[in-house]
LOLODO-777233 format. One line per 4 residues: for each residue x, y, z of N, C-alpha, C, O. Coordinates in steps of 0.1 Angstrom, whole numbers, always signed. Atoms other than C-alpha are relative to their C-alpha. Last residue first. Layout:
% residues N
X Y Z X Y Z X Y Z X Y Z | ...
END
This chain:
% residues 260
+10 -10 +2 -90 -226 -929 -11 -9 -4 -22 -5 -6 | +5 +6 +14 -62 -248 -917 -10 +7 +1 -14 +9 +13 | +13 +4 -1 -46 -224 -893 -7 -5 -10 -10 +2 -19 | +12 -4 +10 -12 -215 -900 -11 -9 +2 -10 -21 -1
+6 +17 +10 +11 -219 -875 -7 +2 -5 -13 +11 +0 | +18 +5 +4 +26 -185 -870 +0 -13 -5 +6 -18 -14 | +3 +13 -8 +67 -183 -853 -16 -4 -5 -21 -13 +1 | -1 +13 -3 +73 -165 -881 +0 -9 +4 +2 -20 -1
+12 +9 +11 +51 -137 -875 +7 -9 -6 -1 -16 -12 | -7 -4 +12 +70 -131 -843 -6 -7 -11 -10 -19 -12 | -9 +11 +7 +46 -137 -812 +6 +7 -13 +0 +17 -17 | -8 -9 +17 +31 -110 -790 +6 -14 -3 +9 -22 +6
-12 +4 +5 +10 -135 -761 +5 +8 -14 +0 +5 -25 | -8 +8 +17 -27 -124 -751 +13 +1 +2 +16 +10 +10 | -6 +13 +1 -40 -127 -718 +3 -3 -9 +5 -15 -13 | +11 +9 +6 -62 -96 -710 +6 -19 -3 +0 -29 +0
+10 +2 -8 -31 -82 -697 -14 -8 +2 -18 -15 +11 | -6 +5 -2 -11 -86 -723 -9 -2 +17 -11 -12 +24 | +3 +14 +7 -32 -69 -746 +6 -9 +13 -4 -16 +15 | +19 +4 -4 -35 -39 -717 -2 -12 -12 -12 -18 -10
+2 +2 -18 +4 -34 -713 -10 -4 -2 -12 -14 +5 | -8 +13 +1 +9 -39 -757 -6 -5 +16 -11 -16 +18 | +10 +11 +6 -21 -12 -760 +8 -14 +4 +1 -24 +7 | +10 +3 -5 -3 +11 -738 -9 -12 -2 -15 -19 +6
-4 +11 -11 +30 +6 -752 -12 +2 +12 -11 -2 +23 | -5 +12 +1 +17 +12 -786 +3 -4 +13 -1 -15 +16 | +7 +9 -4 -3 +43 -782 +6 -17 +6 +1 -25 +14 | +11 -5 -13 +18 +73 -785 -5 -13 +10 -3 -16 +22
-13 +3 -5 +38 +56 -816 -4 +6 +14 +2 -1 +23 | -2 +7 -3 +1 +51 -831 +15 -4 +10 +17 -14 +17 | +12 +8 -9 -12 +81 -824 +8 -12 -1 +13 -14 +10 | -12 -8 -8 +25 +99 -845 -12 -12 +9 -8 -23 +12
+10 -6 -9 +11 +76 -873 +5 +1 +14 +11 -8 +19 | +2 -10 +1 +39 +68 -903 -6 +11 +14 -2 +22 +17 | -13 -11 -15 +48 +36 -883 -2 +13 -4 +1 +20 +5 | -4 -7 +3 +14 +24 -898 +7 +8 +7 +5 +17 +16
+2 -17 -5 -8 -4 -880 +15 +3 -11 +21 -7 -15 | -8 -11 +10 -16 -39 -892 -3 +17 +8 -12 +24 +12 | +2 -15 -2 -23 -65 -862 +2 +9 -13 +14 +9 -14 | -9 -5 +8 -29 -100 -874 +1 +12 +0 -3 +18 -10
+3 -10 +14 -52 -116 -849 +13 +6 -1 +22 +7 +9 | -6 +4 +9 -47 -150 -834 -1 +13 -9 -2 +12 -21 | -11 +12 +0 -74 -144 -805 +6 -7 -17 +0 -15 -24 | +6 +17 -1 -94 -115 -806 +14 -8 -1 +26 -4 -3
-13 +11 -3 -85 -76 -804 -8 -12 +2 -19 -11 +8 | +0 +8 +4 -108 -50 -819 +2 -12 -2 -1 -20 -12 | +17 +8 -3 -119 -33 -791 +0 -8 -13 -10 -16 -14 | +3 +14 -12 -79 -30 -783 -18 -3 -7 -22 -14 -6
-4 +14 +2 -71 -15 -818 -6 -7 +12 -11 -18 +10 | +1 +5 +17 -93 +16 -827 +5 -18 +4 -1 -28 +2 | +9 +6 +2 -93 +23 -787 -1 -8 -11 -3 -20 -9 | +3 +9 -10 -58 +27 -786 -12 -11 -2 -12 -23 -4
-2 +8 +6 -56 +49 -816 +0 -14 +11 +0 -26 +6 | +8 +8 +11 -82 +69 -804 +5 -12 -8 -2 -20 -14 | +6 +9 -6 -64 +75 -771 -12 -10 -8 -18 -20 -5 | -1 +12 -7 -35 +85 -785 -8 -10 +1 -6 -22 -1
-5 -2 -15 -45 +114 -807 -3 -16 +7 -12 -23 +6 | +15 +1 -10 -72 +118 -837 +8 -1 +17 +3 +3 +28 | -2 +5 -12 -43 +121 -866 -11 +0 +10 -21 +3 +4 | +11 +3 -7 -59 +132 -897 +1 -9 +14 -7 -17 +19
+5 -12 +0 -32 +150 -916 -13 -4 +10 -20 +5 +14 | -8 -7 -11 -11 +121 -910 -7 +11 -1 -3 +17 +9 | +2 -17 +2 -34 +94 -931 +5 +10 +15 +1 +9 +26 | -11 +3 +9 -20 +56 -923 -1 +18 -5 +8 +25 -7
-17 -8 -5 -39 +53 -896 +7 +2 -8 +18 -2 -4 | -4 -15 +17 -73 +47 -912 +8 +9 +12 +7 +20 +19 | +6 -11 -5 -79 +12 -885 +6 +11 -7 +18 +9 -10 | -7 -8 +4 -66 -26 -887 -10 +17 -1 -22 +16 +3
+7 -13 -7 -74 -59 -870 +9 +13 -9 +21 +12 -11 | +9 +4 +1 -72 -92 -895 -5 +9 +10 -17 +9 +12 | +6 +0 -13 -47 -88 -917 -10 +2 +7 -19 +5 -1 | +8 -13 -1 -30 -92 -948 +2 +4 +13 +12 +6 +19
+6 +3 -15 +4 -113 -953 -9 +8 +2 -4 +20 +2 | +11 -11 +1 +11 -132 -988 -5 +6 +13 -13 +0 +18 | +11 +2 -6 +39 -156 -982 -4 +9 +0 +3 +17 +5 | +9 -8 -9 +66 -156 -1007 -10 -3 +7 -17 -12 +1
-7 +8 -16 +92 -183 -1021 -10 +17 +7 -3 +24 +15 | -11 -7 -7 +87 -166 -1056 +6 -3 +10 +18 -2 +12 | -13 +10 +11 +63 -192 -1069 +11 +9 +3 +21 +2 +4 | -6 +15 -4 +42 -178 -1041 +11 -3 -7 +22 -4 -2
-11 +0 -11 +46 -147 -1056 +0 -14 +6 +10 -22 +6 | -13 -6 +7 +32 -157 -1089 +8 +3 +15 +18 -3 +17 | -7 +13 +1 +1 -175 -1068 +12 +5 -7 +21 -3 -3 | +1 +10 -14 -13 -145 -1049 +14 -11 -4 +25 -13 +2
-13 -7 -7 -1 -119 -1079 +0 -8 +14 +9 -7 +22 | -11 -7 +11 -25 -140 -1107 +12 +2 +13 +21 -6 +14 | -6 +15 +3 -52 -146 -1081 +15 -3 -1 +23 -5 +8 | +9 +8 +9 -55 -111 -1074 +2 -12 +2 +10 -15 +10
-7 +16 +0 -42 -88 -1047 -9 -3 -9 -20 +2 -10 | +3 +8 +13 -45 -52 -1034 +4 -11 -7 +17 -12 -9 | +4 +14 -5 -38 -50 -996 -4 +0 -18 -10 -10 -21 | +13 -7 +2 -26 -9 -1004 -9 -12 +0 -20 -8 -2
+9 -13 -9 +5 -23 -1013 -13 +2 -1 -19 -1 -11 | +0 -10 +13 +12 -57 -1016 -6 +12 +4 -14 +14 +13 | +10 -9 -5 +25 -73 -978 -6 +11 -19 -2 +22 -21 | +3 -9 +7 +50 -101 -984 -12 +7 -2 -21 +0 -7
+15 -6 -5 +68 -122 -960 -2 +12 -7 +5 +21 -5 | +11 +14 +3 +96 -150 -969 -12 +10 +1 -23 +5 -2 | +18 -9 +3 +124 -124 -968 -9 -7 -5 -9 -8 -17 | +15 +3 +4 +158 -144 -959 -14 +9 -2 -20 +9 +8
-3 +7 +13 +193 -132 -960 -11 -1 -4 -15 +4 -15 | +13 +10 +3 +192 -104 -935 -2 -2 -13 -3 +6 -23 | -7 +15 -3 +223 -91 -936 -8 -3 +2 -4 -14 +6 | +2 +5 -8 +212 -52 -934 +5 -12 +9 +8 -13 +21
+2 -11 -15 +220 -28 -956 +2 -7 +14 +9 -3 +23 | -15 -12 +1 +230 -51 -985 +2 +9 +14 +12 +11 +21 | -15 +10 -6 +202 -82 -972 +16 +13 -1 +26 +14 +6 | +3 +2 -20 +175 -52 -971 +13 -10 +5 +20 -9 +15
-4 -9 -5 +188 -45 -1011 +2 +3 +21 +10 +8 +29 | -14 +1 -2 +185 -75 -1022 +6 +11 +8 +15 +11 +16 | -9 +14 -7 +151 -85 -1009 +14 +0 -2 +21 -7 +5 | -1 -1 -13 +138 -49 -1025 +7 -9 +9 +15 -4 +16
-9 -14 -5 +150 -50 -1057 +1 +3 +19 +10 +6 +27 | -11 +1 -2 +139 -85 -1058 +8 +11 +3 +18 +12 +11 | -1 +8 -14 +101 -76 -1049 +14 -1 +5 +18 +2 +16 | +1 -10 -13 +101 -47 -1075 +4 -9 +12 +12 -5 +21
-7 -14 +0 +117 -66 -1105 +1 +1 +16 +9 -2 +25 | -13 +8 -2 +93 -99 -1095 +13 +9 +1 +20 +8 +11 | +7 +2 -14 +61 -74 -1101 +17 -10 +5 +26 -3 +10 | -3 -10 +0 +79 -64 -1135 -4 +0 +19 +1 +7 +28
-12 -1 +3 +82 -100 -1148 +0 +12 +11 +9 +9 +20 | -7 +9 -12 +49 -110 -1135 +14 +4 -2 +20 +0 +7 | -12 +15 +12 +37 -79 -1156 +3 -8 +14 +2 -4 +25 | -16 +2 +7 +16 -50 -1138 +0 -16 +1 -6 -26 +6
+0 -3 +14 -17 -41 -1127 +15 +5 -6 +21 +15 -10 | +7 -3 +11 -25 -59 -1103 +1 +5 -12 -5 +2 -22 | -10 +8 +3 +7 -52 -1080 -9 -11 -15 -4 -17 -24 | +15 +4 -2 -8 -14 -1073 +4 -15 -10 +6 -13 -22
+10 +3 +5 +25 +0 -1070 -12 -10 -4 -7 -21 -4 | +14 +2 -8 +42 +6 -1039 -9 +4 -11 -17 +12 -9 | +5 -7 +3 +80 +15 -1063 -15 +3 +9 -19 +15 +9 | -6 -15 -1 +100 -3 -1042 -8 +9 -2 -10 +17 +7
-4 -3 +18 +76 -38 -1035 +10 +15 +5 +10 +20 +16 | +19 -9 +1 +61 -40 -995 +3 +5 -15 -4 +14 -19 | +4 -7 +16 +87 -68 -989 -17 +3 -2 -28 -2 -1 | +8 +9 +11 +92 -81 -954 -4 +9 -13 -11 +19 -13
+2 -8 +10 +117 -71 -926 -8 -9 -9 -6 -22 -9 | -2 +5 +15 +119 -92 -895 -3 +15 -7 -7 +26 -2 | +11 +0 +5 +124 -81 -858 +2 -3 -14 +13 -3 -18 | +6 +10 +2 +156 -91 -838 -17 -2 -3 -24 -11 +2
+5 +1 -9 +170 -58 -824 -12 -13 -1 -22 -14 +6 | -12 +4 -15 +199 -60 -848 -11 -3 +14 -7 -10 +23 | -10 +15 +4 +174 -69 -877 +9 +1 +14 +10 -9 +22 | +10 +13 +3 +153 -35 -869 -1 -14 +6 -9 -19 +14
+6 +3 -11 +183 -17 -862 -13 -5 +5 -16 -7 +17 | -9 +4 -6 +198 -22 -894 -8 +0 +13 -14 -10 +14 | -5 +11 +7 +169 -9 -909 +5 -10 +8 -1 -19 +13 | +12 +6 -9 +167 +20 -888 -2 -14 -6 -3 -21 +3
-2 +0 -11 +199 +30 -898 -14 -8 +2 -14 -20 +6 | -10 +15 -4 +194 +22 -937 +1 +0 +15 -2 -12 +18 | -2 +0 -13 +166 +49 -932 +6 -16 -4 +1 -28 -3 | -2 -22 -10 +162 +74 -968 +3 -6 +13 +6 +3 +21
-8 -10 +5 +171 +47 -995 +2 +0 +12 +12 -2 +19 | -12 +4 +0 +151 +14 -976 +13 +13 -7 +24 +10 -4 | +0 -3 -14 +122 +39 -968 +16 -11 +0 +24 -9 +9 | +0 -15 -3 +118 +45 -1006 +6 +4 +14 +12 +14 +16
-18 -5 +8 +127 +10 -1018 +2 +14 +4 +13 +20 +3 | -3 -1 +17 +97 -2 -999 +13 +5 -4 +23 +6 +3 | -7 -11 +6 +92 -18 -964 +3 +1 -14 +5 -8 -21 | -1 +4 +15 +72 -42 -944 +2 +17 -4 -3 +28 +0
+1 -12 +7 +82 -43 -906 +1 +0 -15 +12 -5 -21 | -7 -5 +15 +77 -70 -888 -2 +8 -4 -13 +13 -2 | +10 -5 +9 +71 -73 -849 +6 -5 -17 +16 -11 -20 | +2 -1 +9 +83 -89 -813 -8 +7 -16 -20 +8 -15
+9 +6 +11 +79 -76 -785 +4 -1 -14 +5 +9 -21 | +0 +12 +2 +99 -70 -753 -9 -5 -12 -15 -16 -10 | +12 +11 +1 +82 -44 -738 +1 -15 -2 -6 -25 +2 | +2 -2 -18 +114 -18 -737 -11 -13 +6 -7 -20 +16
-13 +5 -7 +127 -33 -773 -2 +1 +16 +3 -7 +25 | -4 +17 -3 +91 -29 -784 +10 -6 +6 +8 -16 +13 | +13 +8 -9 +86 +7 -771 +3 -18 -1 +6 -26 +8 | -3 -3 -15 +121 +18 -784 -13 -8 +15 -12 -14 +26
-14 +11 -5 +112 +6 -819 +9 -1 +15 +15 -11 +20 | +7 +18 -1 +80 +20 -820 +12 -3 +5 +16 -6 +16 | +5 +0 -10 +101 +55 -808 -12 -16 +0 -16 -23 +9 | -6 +0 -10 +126 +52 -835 -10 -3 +13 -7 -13 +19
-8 +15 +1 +102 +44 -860 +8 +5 +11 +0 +5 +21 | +7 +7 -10 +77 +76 -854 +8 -14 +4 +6 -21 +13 | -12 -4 -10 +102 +106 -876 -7 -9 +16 -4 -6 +27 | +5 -16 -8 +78 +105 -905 +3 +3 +13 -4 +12 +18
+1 -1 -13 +96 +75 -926 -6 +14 +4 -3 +24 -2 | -10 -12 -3 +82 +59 -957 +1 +8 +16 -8 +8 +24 | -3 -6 +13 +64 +31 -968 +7 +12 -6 +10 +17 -17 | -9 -7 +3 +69 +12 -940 +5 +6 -6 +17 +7 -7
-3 -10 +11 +41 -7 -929 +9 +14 +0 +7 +24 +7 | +4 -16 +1 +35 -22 -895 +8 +2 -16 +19 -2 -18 | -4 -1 +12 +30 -59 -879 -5 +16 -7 -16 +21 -6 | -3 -16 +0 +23 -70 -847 +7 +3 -15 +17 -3 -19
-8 -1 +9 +10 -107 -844 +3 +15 -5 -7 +20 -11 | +2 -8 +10 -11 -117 -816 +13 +1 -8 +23 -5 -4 | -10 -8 +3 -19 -144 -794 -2 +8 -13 -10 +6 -21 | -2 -12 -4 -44 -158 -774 +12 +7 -6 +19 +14 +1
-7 -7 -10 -51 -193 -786 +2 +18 -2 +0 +25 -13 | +7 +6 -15 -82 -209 -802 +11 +6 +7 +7 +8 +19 | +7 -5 -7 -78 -186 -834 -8 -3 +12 -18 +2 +17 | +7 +11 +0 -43 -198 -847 -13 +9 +13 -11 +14 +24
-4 +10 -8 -36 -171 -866 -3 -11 +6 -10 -18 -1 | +5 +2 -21 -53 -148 -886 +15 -15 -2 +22 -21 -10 | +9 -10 -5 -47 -129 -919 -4 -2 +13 -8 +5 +22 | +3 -1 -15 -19 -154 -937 -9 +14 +5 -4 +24 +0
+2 -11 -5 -21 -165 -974 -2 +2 +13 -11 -4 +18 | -8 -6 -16 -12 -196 -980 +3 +10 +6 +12 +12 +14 | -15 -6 +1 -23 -196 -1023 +6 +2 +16 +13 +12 +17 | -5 +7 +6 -53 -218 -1018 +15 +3 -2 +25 -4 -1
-2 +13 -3 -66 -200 -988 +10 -7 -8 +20 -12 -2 | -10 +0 -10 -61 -170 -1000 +5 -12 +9 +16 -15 +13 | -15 +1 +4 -78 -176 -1029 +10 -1 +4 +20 -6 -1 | -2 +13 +4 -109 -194 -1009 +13 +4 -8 +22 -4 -7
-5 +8 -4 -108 -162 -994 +3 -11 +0 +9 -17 +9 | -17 +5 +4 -116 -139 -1017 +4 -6 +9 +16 -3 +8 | -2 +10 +10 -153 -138 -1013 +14 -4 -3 +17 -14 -8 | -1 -7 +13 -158 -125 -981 +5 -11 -10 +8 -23 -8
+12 -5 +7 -176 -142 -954 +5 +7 -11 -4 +10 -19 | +6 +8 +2 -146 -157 -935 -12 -4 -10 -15 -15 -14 | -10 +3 +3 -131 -127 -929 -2 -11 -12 +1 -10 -24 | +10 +7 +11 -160 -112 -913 +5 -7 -12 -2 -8 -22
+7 -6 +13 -140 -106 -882 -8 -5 -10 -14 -16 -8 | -11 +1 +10 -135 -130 -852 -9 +14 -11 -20 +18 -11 | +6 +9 +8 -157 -122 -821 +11 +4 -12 +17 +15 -13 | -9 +11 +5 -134 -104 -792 -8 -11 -8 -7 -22 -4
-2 +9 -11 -161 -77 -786 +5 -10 +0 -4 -18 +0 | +3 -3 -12 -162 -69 -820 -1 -4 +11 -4 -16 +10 | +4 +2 -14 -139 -75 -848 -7 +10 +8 -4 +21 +9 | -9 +3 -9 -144 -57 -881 -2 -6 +11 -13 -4 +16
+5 -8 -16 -163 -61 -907 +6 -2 +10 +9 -14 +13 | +9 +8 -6 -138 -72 -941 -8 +11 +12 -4 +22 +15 | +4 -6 -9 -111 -57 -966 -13 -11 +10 -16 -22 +6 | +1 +4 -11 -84 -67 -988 -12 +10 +9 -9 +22 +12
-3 -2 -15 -91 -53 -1018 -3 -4 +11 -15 -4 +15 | +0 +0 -12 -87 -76 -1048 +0 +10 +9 +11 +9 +15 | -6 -8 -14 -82 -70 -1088 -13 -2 +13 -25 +0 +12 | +9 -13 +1 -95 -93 -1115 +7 +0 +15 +11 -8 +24
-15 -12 -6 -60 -113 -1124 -10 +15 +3 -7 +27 +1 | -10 +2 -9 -77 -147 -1122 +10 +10 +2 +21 +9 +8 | +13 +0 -14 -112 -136 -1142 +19 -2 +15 +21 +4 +25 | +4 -9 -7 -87 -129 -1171 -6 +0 +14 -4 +9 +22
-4 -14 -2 -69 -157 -1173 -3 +13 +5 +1 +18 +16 | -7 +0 -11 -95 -178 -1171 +9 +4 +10 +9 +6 +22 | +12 -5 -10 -114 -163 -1195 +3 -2 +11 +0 +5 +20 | -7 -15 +2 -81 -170 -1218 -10 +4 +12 -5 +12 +21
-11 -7 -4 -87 -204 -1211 +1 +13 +3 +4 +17 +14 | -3 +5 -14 -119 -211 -1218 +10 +5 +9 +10 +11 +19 | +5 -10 -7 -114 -192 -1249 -4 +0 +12 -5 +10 +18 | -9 -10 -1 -87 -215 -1260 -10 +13 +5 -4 +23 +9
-13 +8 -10 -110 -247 -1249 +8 +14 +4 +9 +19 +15 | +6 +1 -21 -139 -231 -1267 +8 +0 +6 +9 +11 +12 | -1 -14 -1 -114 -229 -1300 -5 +4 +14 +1 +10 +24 | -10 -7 -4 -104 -263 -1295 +5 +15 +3 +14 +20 +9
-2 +5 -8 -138 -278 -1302 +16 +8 +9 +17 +11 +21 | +9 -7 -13 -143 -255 -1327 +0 -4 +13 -4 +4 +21 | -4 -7 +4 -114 -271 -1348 -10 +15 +10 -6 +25 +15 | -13 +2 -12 -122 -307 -1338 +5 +19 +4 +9 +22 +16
-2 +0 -13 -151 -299 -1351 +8 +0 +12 +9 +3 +24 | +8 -15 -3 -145 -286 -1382 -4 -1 +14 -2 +8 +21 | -12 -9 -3 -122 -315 -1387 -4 +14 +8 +2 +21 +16 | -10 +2 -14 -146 -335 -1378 +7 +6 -1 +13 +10 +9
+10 -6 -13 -174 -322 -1402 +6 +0 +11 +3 +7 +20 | +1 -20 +5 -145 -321 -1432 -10 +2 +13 -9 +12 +19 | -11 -5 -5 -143 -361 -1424 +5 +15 +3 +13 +18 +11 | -1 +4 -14 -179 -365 -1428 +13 +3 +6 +14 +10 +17
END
């Protein structure tokens, strides 16, 4: 009898440790951010995908508050192709707020623009150095890339704080949701966005216009690509005709977070 309990106790703990481990795994299966997009100012399909109870739990941001009119401008920075001066000229002329998430590549090659980022009172936010795929690496080695980057933006720059973090390519797990948290990170997707980011496939002004305004709803999370000549074209068009309609640019830390 005693030899049957042990034996149980003994399978009993084994389940437990394979429970676990399954847990493990299932919590570092890889994420792409994606959804249907806004139309006619109705929310995306955001709501309907499956990963967002993770996002949820870990404070993930992709909308805003979706009873008011405002928007959140936010662009990727993963290297420069000679369009950042001229975003940055549009917002400073307009008056708009943005963030700009950057990697170790575009912090080497444009300390200037950097600097004038921060001097013109837009945030920086951690896109990693290397822009590898944040899934499939170490918490140790994911932590690496983040720090490299947050020291380096404060060296160049003096911006102390970096609370906002964009993984490349929106790939995300459980695993790299809640490890950054534990970092002092906020996870940021979004909730209008459009295949800007390829330069060989530019389409011209008016496409990138369209791409964003018929997307536009209340509290959405813009992602555009300072790489795209369309998008440095477009921007102070789209900003004149959001604002027209009746939305408000806000800085993505002024976001309340919408209880989901």
């Amino acid at each position: 009898m005693k030899r049957y309990l042990i034996l149980s106790v003994v399978f009993a703990l084994a389940c437990v440790g394979l429970l676990q481990n399954s847990a493990i795994a299932v919590s570092d299966v890889p994420y792409h951010f994606g959804f249907k997009k806004s139309k006619n100012g109705q929310l995306p399909s955001i709501d309907q995908e499956g990963f967002k109870e993770f996002l949820q739990k870990n404070g993930a941001i992709f909308l805003g508050d979706t009873t008011k009119k405002e928007l959140y401008l936010t662009f990727d920075n993963g290297y420069e192709n000679g369009y950042t001066k001229q975003i940055l000229e549009t917002l400073k002329k307009k008056k708009v707020p943005a963030i700009f998430f950057v990697t170790g590549q575009y912090i080497k090659d444009q300390p200037e623009l950097l600097k004038q980022m921060v001097a013109e009172g837009h945030l920086i936010g951690n896109h990693s150095w290397n822009h590898p795929d944040v899934t499939q690496i170490s918490n140790e080695q994911m932590k690496e890339e983040l720090d490299q980057v947050k020291q380096r933006v404060t060296e160049v720059t003096g911006q102390k704080e970096m609370r906002f973090l964009r993984t490349p390519r929106g790939i995300f797990s459980e695993r790299t949701l809640a490890y950054s948290r534990e970092l002092g990170y906020t996870n940021v997707f979004w909730s209008i966005a459009y295949k800007d980011w390829d330069i060989k496939d530019q389409k011209g002004a008016n496409y990138a216009y369209e791409k964003v305004m018929n997307q536009l709803h209340p509290g959405a999370v813009i992602l555009l690509h300072s790489v795209s000549k369309d998008n440095a074209k477009a921007l102070g068009r789209i900003i004149d005709d959001a604002r027209q309609k009746g939305y408000e640019f806000k800085r993505l830390d002024q976001l309340i977070q919408k209880n989901y």
